[in-house]
N, C-alpha and C positions, 0 to 999 in steps of 0.2 A: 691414305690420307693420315695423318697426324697433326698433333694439336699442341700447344704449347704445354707445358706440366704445371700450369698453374689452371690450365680450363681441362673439362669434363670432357671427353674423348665423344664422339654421337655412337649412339649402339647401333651397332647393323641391324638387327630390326629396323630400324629407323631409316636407315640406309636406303634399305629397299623396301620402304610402304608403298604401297599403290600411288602413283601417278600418273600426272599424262602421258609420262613417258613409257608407262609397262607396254608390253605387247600383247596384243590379244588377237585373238582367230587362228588362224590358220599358218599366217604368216612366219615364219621364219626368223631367225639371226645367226648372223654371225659372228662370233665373238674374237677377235686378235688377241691373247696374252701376251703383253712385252717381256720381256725379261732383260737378257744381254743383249740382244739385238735390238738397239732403238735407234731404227730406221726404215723408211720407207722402203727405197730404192733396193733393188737386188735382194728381195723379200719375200722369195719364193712362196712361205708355208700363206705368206697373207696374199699374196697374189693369188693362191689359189684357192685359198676361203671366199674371197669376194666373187671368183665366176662363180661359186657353188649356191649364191645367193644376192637380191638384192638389198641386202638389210644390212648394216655391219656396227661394230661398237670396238671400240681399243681399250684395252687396260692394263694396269699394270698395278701391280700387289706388292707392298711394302710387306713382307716377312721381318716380324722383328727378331726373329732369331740369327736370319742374315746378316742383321748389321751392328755394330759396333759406334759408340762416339766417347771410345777413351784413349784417342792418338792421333796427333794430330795429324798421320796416315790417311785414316777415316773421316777424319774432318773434310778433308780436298776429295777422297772420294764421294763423301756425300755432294760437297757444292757441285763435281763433276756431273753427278748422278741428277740431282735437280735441275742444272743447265741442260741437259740433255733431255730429262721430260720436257721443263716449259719451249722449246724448239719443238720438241712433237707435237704440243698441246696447240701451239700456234700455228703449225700446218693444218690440223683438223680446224680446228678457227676459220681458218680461210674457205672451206667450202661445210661450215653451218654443222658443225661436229665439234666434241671434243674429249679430251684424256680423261676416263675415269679413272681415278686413284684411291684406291683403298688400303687399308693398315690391316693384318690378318693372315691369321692361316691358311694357305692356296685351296684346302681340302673342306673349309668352312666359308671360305669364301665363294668359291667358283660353283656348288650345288643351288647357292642362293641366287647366283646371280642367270644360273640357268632356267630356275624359275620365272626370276620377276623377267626377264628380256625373251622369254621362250626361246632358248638359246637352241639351234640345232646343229651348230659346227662350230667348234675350238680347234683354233692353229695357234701354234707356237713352234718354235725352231727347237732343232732337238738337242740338250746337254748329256754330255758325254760323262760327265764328273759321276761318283758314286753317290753324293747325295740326291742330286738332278735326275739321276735315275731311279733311285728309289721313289724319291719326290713324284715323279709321270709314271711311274708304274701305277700308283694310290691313283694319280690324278686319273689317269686312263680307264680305270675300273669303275670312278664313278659317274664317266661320262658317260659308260654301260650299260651302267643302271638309269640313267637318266634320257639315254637313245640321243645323245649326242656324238655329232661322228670326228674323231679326232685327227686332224691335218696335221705332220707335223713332218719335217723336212728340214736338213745339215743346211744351219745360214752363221754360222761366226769360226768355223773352218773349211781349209780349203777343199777337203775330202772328209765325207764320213769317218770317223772313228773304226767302225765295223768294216767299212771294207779297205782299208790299211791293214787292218790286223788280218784280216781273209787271204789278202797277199802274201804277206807274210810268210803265212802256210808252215804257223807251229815253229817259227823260226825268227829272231832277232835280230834286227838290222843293224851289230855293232859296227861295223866301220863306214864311214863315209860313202862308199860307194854302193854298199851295197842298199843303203838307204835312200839315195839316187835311182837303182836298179827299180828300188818299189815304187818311186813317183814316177817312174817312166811306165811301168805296165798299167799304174793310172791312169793315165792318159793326162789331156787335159780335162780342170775341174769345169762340174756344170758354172756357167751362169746365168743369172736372172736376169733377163733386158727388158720383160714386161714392165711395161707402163701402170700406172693404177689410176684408171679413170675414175675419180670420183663424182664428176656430173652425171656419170651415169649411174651410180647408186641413190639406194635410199640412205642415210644417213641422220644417227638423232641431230634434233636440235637442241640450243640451248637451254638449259633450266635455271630460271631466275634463281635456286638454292643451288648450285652444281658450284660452286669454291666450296661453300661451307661443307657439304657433303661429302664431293670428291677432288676438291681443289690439290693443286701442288702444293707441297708444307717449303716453308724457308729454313733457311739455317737457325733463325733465331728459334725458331719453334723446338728444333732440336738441341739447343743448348749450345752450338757449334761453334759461336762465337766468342763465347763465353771463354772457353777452353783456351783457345790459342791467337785469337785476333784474328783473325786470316786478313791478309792483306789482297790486292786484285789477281784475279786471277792470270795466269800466264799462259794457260793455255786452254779456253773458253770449251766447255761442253757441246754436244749438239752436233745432230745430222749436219746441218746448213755449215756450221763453222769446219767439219772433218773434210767435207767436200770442198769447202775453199781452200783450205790445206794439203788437200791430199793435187790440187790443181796446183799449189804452190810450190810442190813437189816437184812437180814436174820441170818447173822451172827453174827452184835454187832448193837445198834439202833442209827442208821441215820436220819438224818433232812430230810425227802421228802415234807414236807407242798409245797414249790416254785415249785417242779416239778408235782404235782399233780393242779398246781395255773391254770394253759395252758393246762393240760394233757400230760404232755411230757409221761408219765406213766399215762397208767389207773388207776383207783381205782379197777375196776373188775377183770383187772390179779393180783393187791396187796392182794384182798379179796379172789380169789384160794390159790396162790400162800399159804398165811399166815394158809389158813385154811387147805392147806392140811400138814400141821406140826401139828395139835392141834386137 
């Protein structure tokens, strides 16, 4: 969550005081972390948080160290980045749920919020990058101490990182072929076809404070507009929109580079999908 720079930001204390919403007894949660992947469908690590419980919550953590608003690069990826929550936010919407969003550090955040929801299972998809690693190493250890059990499962490439490189076997795939040879002992990649029944969970509801607290921020909150004008978008954020796109594909060739950027679309449903035409 973020706040324009002329209002007072809410302090996480504040965040998570007691409500109706906390969890109490015995009961259970489970928590989704969004990160690159925002999307439902083909969502392996949350498909399989949700059998492990019937309680669940989404979120997604604004690091401000991640992001950038001096180019107008970062401009378009912000508005891409906001189009793409309020689409998730609007799917939870629809069966009596919705996006928590908070501003903070994953490691300051995520202890608190295991408390106030008595979290017992974090999923999230797994990053390959060196900060992303570092980053879920921390995160991992304090799910440890806190006896949360950590889900987390390859959903925005086609193969694991680690077992390409296991292939490999201490050896570098410079020529075309033989980098072929490695996706061939691959096999084909997993995919996710599970459904995610949400009538059959428990799931929060509304809270009359839930914009102010955890709402989606706009461009203007970020100064974004300010910067460079940004004129309509060209090519709209969001699950809902990568999926009409990625259908349009099929039919004449559409621009998907942007919604493949986050995962609003997997690359593993594009690589069926495509291959079962050919």
């Amino acid at each position: 969550m973020s706040t324009p720079k002329n209002e007072i930001a809410i302090p996480h204390e504040l965040l998570f005081e007691s409500s109706d919403e906390e969890v109490s007894g015995d009961a259970g949660t489970a928590v989704h972390w969004f990160r690159r992947c925002l999307r439902f469908h083909d969502n392996p690590a949350l498909c399989e948080a949700i059998r492990s419980t019937d309680s669940f919550r989404c979120v997604y953590i604004i690091d401000p160290s991640n992001f950038s608003t001096n180019s107008s690069v970062e401009s378009n990826k912000w508005r891409f980045l906001i189009e793409s929550l309020q689409d998730l936010d609007h799917t939870l919407k629809r069966h009596n749920s919705r996006l928590y969003i908070i501003e903070g550090q994953p490691t300051y955040i995520l202890p608190l919020l295991f408390k106030h929801w008595n979290v017992t299972v974090l999923s999230l998809e797994e990053d390959p990058s060196p900060y992303g690693a570092r980053r879920d190493d921390a995160i991992c250890s304090l799910c440890q101490q806190n006896g949360v059990h950590v889900i987390k499962r390859c959903s925005n490439t086609l193969y694991p990182i680690d077992k390409l490189v296991n292939l490999c076997k201490g050896f570098k795939p410079i020529t075309l072929q033989r980098f072929y040879g490695v996706f061939e002992t691959a096999g084909f990649p997993e995919y996710c076809t599970e459904a995610i029944e949400f009538n059959k969970l428990k799931i929060s509801s509304d809270q009359s404070d839930h914009e102010m607290k955890y709402g989606i921020s706009t461009l203007e909150q970020h100064g974004l507009t300010k910067l460079m004008g940004l004129s309509g978008a060209l090519w709209p954020g969001g699950e809902t929109e990568a999926l009409r796109r990625l259908q349009s594909h099929l039919e004449r060739r559409v621009c998907l580079q942007s919604a493949y950027s986050i995962c609003c679309v997997h690359i593993i449903a594009s690589f069926y999908i495509i291959s079962s035409l050919y």
